[in-house]
C-alpha positions as CSV (number, residue, x, y, z in Angstrom):
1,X,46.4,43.9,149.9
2,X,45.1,41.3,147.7
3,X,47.0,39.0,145.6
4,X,46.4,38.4,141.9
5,X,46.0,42.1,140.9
6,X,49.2,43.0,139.9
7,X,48.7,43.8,136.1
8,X,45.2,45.0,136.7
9,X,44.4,49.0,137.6
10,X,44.7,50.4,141.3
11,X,43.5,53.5,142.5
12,X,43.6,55.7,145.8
13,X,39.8,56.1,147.0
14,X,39.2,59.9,148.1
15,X,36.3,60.0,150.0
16,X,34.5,63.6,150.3
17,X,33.1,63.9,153.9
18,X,33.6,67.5,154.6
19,X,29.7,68.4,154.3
20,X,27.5,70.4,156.5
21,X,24.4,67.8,155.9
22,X,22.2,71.4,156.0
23,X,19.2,70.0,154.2
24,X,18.8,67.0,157.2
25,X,17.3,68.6,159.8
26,X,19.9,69.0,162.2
27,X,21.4,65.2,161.9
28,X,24.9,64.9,160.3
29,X,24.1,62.1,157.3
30,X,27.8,60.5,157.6
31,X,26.7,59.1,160.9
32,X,23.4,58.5,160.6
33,X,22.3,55.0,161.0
34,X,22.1,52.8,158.1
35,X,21.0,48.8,159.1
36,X,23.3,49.4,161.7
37,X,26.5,50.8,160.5
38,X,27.2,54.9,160.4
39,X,26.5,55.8,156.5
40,X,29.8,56.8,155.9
41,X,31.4,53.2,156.9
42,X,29.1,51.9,154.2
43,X,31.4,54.0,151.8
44,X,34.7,53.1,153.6
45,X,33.9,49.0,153.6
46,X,33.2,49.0,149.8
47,X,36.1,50.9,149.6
48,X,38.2,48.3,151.8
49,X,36.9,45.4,150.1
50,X,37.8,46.7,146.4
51,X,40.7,44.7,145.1
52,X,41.6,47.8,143.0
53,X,41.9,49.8,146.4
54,X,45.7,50.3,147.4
55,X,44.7,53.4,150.1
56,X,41.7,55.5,151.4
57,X,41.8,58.7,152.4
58,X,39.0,60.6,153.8
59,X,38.4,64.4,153.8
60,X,36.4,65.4,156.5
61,X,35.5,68.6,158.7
62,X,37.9,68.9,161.5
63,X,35.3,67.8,164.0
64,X,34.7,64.6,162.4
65,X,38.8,63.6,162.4
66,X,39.0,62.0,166.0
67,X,35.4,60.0,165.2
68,X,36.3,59.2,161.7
69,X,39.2,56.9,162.4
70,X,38.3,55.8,165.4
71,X,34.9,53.9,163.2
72,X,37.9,52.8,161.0
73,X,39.4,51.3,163.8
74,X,36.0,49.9,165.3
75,X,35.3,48.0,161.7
76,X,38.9,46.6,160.7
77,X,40.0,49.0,158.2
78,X,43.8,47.3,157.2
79,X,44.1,49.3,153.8
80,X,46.6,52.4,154.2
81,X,44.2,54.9,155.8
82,X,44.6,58.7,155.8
83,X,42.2,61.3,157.2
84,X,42.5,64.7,156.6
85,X,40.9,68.5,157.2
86,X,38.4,69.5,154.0
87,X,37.6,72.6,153.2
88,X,34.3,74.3,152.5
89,X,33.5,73.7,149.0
90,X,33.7,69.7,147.2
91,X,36.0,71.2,145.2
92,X,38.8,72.5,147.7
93,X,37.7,69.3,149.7
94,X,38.7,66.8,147.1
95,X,41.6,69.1,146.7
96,X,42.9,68.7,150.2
97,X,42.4,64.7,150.2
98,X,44.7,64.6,146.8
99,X,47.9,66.4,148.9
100,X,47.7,63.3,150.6
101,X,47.9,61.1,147.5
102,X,50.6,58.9,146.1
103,X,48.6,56.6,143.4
104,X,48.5,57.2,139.6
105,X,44.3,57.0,139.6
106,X,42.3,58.5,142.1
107,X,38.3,57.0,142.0
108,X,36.5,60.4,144.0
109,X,33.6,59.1,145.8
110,X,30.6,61.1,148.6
111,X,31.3,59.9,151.7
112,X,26.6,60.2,151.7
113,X,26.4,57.5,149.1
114,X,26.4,54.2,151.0
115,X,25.6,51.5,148.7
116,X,28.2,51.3,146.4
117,X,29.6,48.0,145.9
118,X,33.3,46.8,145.7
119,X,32.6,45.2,142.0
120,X,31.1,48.7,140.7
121,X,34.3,50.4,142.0
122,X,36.6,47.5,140.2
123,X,34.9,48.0,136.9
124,X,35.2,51.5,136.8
125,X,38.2,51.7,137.8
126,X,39.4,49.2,135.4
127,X,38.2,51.5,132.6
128,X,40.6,54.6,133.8
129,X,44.1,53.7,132.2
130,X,42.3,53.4,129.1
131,X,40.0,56.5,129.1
132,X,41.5,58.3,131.5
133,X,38.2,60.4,132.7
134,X,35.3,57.7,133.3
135,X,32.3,58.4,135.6
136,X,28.9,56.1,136.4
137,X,25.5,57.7,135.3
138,X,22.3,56.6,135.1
139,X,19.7,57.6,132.6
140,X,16.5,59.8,133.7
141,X,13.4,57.7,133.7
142,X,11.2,60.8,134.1
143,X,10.5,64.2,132.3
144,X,12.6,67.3,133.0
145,X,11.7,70.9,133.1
146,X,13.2,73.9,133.0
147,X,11.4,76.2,135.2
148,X,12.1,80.2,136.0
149,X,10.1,82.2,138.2
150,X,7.6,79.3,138.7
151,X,6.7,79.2,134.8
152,X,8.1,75.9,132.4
153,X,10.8,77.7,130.2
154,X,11.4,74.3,128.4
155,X,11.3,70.2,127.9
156,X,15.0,69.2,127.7
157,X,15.1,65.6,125.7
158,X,15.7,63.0,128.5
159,X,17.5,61.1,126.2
160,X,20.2,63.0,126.8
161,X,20.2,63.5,130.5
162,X,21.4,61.1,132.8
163,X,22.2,61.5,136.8
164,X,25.5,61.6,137.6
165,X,26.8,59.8,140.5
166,X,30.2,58.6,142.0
167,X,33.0,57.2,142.3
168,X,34.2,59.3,139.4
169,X,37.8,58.0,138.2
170,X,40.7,59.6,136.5
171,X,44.5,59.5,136.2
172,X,45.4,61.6,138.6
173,X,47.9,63.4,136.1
174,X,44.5,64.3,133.8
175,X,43.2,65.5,136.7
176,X,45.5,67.9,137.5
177,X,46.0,69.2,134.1
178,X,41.9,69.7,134.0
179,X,42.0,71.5,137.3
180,X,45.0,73.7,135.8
181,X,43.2,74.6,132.8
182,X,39.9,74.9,134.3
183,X,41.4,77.6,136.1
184,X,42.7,79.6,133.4
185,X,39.5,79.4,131.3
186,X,37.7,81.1,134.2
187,X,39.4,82.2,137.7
188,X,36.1,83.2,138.5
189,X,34.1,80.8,138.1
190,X,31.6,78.9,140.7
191,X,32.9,75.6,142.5
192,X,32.4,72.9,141.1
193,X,29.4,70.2,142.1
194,X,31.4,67.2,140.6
195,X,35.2,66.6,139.5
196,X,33.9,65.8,135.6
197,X,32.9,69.3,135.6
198,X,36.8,70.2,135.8
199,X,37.4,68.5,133.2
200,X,33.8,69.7,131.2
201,X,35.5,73.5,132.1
202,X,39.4,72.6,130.6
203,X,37.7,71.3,127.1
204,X,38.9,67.8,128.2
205,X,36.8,64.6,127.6
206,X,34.6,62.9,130.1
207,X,33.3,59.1,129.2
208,X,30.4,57.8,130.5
209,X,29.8,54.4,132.3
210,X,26.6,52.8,133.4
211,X,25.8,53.7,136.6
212,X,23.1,52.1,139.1
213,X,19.9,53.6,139.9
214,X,20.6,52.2,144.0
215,X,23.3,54.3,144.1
216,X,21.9,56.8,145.6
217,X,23.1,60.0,147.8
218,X,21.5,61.0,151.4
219,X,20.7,63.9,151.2
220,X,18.2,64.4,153.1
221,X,16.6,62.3,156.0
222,X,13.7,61.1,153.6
223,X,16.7,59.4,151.8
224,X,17.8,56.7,154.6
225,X,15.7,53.4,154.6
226,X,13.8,52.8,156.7
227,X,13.8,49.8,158.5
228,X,11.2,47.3,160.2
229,X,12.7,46.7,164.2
230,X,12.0,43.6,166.0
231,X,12.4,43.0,169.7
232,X,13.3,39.6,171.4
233,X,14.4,38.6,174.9
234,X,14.8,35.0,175.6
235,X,16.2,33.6,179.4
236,X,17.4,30.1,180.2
237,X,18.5,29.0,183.5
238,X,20.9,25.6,184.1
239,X,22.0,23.6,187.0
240,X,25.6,22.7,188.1
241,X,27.0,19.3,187.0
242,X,29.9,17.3,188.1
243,X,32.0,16.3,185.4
244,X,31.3,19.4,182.8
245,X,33.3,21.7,181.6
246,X,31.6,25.7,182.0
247,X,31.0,27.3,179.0
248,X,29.5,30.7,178.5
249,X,29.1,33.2,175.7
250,X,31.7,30.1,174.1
251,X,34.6,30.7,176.9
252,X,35.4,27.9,179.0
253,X,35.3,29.4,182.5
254,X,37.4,27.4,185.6
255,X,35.3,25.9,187.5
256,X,34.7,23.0,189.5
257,X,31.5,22.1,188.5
258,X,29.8,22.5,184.9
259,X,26.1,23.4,183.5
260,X,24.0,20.2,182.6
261,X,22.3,19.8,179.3
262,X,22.3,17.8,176.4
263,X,24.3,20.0,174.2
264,X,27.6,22.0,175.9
265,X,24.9,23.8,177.8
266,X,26.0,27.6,176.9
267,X,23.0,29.1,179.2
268,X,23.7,32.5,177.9
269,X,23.7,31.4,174.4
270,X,20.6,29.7,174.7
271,X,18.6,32.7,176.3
272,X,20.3,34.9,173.3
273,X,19.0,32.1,170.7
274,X,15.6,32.2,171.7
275,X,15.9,35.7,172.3
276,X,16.9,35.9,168.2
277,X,14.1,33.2,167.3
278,X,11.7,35.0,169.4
279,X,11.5,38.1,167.7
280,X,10.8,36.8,164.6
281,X,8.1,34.5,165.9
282,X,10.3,31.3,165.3
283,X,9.8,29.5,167.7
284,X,12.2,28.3,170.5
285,X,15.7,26.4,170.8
286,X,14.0,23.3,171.8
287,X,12.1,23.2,168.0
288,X,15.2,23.9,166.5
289,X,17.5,21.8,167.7
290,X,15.4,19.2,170.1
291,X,17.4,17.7,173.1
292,X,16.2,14.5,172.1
293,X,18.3,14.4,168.5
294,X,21.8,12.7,168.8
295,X,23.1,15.3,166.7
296,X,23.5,17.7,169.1
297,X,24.5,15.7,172.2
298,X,27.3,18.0,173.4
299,X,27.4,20.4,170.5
300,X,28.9,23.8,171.0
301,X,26.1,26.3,171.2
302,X,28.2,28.4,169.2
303,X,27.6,26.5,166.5
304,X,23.5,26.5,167.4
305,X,24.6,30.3,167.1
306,X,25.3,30.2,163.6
307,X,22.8,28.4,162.6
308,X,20.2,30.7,163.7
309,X,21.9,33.4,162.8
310,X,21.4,31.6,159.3
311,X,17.6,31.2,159.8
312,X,17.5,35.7,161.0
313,X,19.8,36.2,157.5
314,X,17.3,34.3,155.4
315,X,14.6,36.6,157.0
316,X,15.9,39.5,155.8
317,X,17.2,40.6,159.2
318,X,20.5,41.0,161.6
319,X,20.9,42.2,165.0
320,X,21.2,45.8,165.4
321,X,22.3,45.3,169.4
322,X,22.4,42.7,171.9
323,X,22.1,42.9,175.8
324,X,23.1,39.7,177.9
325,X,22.8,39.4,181.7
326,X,24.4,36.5,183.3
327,X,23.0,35.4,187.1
328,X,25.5,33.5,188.6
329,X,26.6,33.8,192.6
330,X,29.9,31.8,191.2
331,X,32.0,31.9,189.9
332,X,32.8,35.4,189.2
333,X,33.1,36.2,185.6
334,X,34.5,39.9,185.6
335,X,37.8,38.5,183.7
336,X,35.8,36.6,181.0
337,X,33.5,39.3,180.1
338,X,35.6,41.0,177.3
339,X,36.4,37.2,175.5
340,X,32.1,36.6,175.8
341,X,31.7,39.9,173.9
342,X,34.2,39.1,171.0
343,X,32.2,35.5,170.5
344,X,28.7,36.9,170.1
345,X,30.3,39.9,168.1
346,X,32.2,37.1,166.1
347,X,29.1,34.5,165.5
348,X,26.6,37.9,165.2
349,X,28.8,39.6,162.7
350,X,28.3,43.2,164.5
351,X,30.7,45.0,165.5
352,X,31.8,44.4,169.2
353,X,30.3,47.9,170.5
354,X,26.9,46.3,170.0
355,X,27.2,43.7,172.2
356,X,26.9,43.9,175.8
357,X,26.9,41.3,178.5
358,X,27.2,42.0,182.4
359,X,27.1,39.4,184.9
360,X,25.0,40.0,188.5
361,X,24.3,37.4,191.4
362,X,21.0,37.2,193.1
363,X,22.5,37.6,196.6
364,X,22.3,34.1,197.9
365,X,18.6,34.0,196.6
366,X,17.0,31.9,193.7
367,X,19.8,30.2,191.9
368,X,22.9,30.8,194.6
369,X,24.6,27.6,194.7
370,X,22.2,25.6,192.2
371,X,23.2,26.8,188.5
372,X,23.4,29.6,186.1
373,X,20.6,31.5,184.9
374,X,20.4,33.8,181.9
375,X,18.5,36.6,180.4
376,X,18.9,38.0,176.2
377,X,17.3,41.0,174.6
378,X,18.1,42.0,171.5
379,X,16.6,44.2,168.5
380,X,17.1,43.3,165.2
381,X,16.9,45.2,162.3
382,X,15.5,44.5,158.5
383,X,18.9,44.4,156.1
384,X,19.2,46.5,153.1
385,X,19.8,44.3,150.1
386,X,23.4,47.1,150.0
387,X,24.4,46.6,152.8
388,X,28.6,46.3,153.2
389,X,29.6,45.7,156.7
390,X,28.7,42.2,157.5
């Protein structure tokens, strides 16, 4: 939890993720991918990185449970985290997340909505001891018609019509006094599509914020952005060195002997650099960061990591996976391989189950004995201006 919120609002996020995604042809939209990341975790991050957030729980179909928080898991969730069975309408959904809740607000959010940002959900959440019903809308930009039996019936004034989106935020005591009386204005009528509609049913008042017209819902598969995918592959090979420490993937191996080069001589790294530069037709390491500039006379290639990870940012891009082979007929590596991983996952910013790297020998041919050899592909993907995970 972060400091220096004490006397401002906090809220438990309820995230609806209990739908049958029957309008995407057979894909389920929480896990689609979205520049990398399952849609849903989108949700969950902004959710994690609003300082209003206390707890998030999610309500999702019973086969989705086990996957659910295991993603959590996978992409550092720390906030209190519940996941729970939902139900088959939103309504009895959002219903089941609340048994779970202990906070005086509650901000109600699709799990399908992805870019929401943590700023949007601290504003509006900021608004709810005050009005006590608040959700974010957007105005329509385009004409609306009524149409029955394939005739126009009529031109509502689009003035007064806006798109409704979510998190929708309310203390949680209004809420259940608007789900009570909801119910005895009508026992019989239809779920509800949103939770303002509760309140719309129990004569209760609703205030609008402004909303943001990239806040969008998947609904169906035309909804996900699509994204531009480059490939790179980039190898580098290095010979042994008396005197040098071993360093791959940033771990320092034992070892007798080291890799010569004018930097720290990370082969891996460097095949996974130009590998990066490569598929965006950058050019190589040695334009970069030339072995000829004092600068980077034993500099970690870590570092020369970051720095073109810089460069792939600024391009509108980040690795969507990365696949490393080491050739090496010593030392063995099987011990180092998990520690490798966690540095490229680190320096990357993906999450570690994107990154592989496997080490092989070439059976006393080729390199055996001389040095280390290396070979990087990876694909990256274009970035979403929304995206939360990084």
């Amino acid at each position: 939890m972060k400091t220096g919120m004490t006397n401002k609002a906090r809220a438990a996020a309820i995230i609806a993720a209990a739908g049958s995604s029957s309008r995407m042809g057979g894909r389920d939209k929480l896990f689609a991918d979205l520049d990398g990341a399952p849609v849903i975790m989108h949700s969950v991050l902004a959710f994690e990185k609003a300082e209003s957030i206390d707890e998030i729980i999610i309500a999702a179909r019973f086969d989705s449970i086990v996957k659910i928080r295991q993603l959590c898991k996978e992409y550092g969730i720390t906030k209190p985290l519940i996941v729970t069975e939902g139900a088959e309408t939103r309504q009895e959904t959002v219903a089941c997340a609340l048994r779970a809740n202990s906070s005086g607000i509650i901000a109600v959010h699709d799990g399908a909505r992805p870019f929401i940002t943590p700023e949007f959900i601290d504003r509006i959440i900021g608004l709810a001891p005050e009005k006590g019903a608040v959700i974010p809308a957007v105005k329509v930009k385009e004409t609306v018609k009524v149409v029955r039996g394939g005739r126009v019936i009529s031109t509502p004034d689009r003035d007064e019509l806006y798109l409704v989106q979510t998190p929708q935020v309310f203390l949680f005591e209004k809420y259940q006094e608007a789900v009570e009386k909801a119910r005895e204005a009508d026992r019989n009528a239809p779920p509800v599509t949103d939770d303002a509609q509760l309140f719309e049913r129990a004569g209760m008042e609703v205030f609008v914020t402004e909303g943001d017209y990239g806040n969008i819902k998947i609904t169906t598969k035309d909804d996900l952005p699509c994204s531009e995918l480059r490939i790179g592959s980039g190898y580098d090979v290095h010979r042994f060195a008396r005197d040098r420490k071993l360093i791959l993937c940033g771990a320092e191996i034992p070892h007798e002997e080291g890799l010569f080069g004018h930097s720290d001589a990370d082969v891996a790294v460097h095949a996974l650099m130009d590998a990066l530069l490569g598929a965006l037709a950058l050019g190589d390491i040695g334009r970069h960061f030339p072995n000829t500039g004092p600068q980077y006379k034993g500099i970690s290639s870590m570092e020369l990591l970051r720095r073109v990870m810089v460069l792939i940012n600024e391009k509108g891009y980040s690795p969507s996976n990365i696949d490393i082979t080491i050739i090496a007929d010593r030392p063995k590596l099987a011990d180092y391989i998990l520690q490798m991983r966690e540095n490229i996952a680190e320096a990357c910013r993906i999450p570690l189950n994107r990154i592989s790297v496997k080490a092989t020998t070439e059976e006393g041919l080729g390199l055996a004995g001389k040095g280390i050899g290396a070979n990087a592909i990876c694909l990256l993907k274009e970035v979403h201006a929304m995206r939360q995970f990084t």
